[in-house]
N, C-alpha and C positions, 0 to 999 in steps of 0.2 A: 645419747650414746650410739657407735655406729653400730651395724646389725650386723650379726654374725656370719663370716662367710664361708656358706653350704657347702659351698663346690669345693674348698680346700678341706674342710674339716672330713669332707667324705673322702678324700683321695688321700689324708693322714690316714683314716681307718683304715683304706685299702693296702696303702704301704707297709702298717704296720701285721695287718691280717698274712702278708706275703711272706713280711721278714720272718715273725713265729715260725711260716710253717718250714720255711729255708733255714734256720735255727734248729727244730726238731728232726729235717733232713740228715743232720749229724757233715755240717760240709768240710772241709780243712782248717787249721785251724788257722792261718790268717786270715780267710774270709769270714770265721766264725766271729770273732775278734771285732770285724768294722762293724759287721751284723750286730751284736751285744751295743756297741758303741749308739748305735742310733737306734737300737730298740730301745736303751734309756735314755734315753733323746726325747723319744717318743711317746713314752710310755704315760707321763702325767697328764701331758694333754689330752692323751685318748683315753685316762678313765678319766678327765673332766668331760671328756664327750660323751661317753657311752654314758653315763650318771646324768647328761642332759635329757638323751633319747630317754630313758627312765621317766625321768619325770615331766617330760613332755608327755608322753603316751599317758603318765599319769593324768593329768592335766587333760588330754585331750577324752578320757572316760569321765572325768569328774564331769567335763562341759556336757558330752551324749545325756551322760548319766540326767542331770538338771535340764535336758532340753525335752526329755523322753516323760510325754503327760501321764501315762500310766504308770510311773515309778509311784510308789506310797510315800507318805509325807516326810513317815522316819526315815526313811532311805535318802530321799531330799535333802531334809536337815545336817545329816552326817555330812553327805557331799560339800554344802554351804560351808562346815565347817573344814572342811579340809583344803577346799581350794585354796582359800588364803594361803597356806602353810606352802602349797606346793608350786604356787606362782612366788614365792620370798624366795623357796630354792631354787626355781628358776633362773631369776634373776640373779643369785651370786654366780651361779656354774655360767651366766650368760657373762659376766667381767669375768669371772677366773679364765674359760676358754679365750675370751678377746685380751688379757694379760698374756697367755701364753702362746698365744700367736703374734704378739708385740714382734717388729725386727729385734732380731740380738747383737747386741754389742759384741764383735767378736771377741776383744780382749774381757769378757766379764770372768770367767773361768781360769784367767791367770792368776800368777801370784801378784805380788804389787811392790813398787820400791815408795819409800815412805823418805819425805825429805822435810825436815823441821829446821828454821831457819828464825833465830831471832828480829824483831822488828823493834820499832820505838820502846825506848824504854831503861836502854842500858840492860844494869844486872839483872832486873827485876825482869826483864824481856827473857831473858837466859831463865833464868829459874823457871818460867813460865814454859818455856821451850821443853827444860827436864821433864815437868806437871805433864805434859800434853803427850809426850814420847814413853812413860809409863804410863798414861791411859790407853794408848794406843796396844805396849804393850803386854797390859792385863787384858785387852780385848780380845787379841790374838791368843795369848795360852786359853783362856775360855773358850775359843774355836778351837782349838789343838792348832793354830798355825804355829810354825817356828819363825822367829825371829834371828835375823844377823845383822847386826851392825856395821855397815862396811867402812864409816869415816865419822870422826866427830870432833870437832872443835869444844872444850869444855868454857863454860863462863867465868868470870874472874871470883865469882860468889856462889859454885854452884852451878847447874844445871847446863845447856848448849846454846853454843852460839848459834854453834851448825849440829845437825846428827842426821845421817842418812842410814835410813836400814833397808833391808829384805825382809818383806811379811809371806812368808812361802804357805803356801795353802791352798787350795783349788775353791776358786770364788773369792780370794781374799780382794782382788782389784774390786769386784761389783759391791762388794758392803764397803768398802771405802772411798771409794772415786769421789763423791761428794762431801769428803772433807776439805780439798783441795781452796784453799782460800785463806785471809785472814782472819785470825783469830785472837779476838782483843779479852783482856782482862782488866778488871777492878777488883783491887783486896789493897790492901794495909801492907807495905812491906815488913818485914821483920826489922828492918833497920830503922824505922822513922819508927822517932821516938812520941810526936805528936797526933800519930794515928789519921792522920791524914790519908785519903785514899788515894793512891795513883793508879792511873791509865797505862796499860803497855800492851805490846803487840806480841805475836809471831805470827810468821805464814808458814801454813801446811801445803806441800803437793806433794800428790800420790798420781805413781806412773804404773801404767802396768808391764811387769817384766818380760823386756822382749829376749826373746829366743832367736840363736842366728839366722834361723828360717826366716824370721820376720822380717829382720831388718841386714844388707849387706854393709859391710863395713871395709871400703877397699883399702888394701896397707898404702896406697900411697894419697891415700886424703887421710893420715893420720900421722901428729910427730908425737913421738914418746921423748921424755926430758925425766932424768932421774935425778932426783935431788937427796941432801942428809938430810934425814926423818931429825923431827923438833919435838920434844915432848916432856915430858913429867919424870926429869932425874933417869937413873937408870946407864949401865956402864955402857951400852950401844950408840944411847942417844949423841950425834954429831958424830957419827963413827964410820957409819955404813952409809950409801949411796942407796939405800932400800924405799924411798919415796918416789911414787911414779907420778908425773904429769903429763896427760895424753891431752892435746889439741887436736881436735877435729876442723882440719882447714876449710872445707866450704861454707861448716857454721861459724865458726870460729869460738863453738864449745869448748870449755875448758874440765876436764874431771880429773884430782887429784886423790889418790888412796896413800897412806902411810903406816901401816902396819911394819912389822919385822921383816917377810918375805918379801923381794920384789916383785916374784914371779906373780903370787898371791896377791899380791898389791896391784898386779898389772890387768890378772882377771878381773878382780873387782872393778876398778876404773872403767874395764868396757860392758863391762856389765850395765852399769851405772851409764854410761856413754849412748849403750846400744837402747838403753831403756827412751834417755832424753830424745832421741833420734825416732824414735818408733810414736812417741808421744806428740811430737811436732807434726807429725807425717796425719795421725789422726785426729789434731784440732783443726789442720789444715782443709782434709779430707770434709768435717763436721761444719765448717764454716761455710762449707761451699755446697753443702748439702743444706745448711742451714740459712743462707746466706737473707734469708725473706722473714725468719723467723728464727730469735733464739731462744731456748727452753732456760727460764727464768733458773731451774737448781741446775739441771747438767751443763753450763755457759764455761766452766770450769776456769774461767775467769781467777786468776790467782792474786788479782790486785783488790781483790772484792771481800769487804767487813764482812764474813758470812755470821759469824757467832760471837756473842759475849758471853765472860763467864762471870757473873758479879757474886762475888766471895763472900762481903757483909751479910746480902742476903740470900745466900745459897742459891741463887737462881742462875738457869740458865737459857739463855735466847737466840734461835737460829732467825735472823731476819730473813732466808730467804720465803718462809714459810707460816713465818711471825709465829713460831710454837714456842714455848716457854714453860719450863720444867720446871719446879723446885727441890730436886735432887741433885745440887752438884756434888755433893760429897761423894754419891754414888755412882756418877755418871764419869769423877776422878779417879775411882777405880775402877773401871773399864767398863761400866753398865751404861754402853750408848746406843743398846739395839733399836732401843725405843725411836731413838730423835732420825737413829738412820732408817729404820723401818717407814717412818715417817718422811722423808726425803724420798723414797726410793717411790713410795705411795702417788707423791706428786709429781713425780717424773712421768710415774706412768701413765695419771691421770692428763700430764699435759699431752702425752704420743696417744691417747684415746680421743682425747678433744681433737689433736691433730686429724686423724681417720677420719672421725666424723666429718670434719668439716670438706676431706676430699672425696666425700661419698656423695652421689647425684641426689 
């Protein structure tokens, strides 16, 4: 594991020792504002630090204490037993401080755009597409995110072909980004009558939502093309010119929204536009940062089998980590903290392996 480094961890304390007391100074209140901002920024790492010093200093009396030949035996004994205890808490506050000194993903603190897309399989692919799009969002009302829908293709049996949302929440991109992949199922269709098991797909990506700061968008590397909205009955439908289709010409991206409004249809689309554009920009960025080595779960690779969900037997399987659950039923109703807590686990554990290895 790499060794924790002193020099930063003491110059966090000192930052945050400064902001406090520039805080309690009572300053204006936009400065007050940035101040709050990165004093909770700051604040968890430095009581994992300060709860370090704790029990180092513990640890460093327990040692005197057993090194010092005139202590009495009882006095000894206690020590013997306590050391154990306070090198084990050592040791976790030593990863929790080296976890939260980890580089940060700037986009982890966004929201996220959620895009489910049927794969092999036909209708069963679609149903599977629905399954996946209400786990997602029973996941989110369990975090209080909100969900919006911005476009959805329905299946001829059920479920989507296409469906793209917004999972609005702060941190919803970091608990999601390692969805982003294939995702295969086995169960019984309703329709086969032989109970025969099929195989089918969908792919998951999740973008993190860019905001115009992030990404510019010039009006003239963009053509909007408005078409009549197509859809399920209804006196407007082939009426109105209210479908937008925006091409982004030096990608030559295509995002299409179809709602009632066109104006509303036209935000969504760059929304969705500005998100894909922000998303290239940081795989591109990560490729080339990673160009020597790439992190087996973050590769974000979207052609990649990451999970099965086998039905028969309620299990479920993230290959990238070979973990295997036997709770699909509950993991179909949005209870997938576990398998992500677990991905998120490895990611970290590969950027600590990383450190280590560039430490003399």
């Amino acid at each position: 594991m790499a060794q924790l480094p002193v020099e930063k961890m003491r110059e966090l304390e000192r930052r945050f020792g400064e902001i406090e007391a520039r805080m309690s100074a009572g300053p204006a209140a936009d400065v007050y504002v940035k101040l709050a901002s990165e004093y909770s920024e700051l604040q968890p790492v430095v009581a994992r630090i300060r709860d370090y010093h704790k029990a180092e200093a513990e640890r460093n009396d327990l040692d005197a204490l057993l090194a010092d030949k005139s202590v009495d035996r009882e006095m000894r004994d206690l020590a013997e037993m306590e050391l154990p205890d306070v090198k084990a808490r050592l040791e976790v506050l030593e990863k929790d401080i080296q976890i939260l000194l980890l580089p940060k993903d700037a986009a982890d603190e966004k929201s996220a755009i959620l895009e489910i897309r049927a794969g092999t399989g036909g209708s069963e692919a679609a149903l599977f597409g629905g399954d996946l799009f209400r786990m997602y969002e029973r996941f989110a009302a369990a975090k209080g995110w909100k969900v919006e829908v911005l476009s959805a293709s329905e299946g001829d049996a059920g479920g989507f072909k296409e469906i793209i949302a917004t999972i609005s929440g702060k941190g919803a991109f970091a608990r999601l980004k390692f969805e982003s992949g294939v995702h295969r199922v086995q169960r019984v269709p309703e329709t086969e009558a032989s109970g025969r098991i099929h195989t089918s797909a969908a792919t998951v990506a999740v973008l993190p939502e860019a905001e115009e700061i992030d990404i510019d968008i010039r009006p003239e590397d963009i053509r909007i093309d408005t078409m009549r909205s197509s859809g399920a009955g209804g006196q407007h439908v082939n009426t109105t010119d209210s479908a937008v289709r925006i091409t982004h010409l030096p990608t030559g991206l295509i995002v299409t929204s179809s709602e009632k409004s066109q104006h509303q249809n036209r935000a969504k689309a760059m929304q969705v536009l500005r998100s894909r554009l922000y998303d290239i920009e940081r795989q591109k960025a990560d490729s080339e940062r990673s160009a020597d080595r790439k992190s087996q779960v973050g590769s974000g690779d979207r052609s990649e089998r990451i999970r099965t969900y086998n039905f028969p037997q309620g299990r479920v399987t993230d290959h990238r980590i070979n973990l295997t659950l036997y709770k699909l039923d509950r993991m179909m109703e949005g209870e997938i903290d576990e398998i992500v807590d677990a991905l998120i686990a490895d990611y970290q554990a590969g950027q600590l392996a990383q450190l280590g290895e560039q430490q003399p």
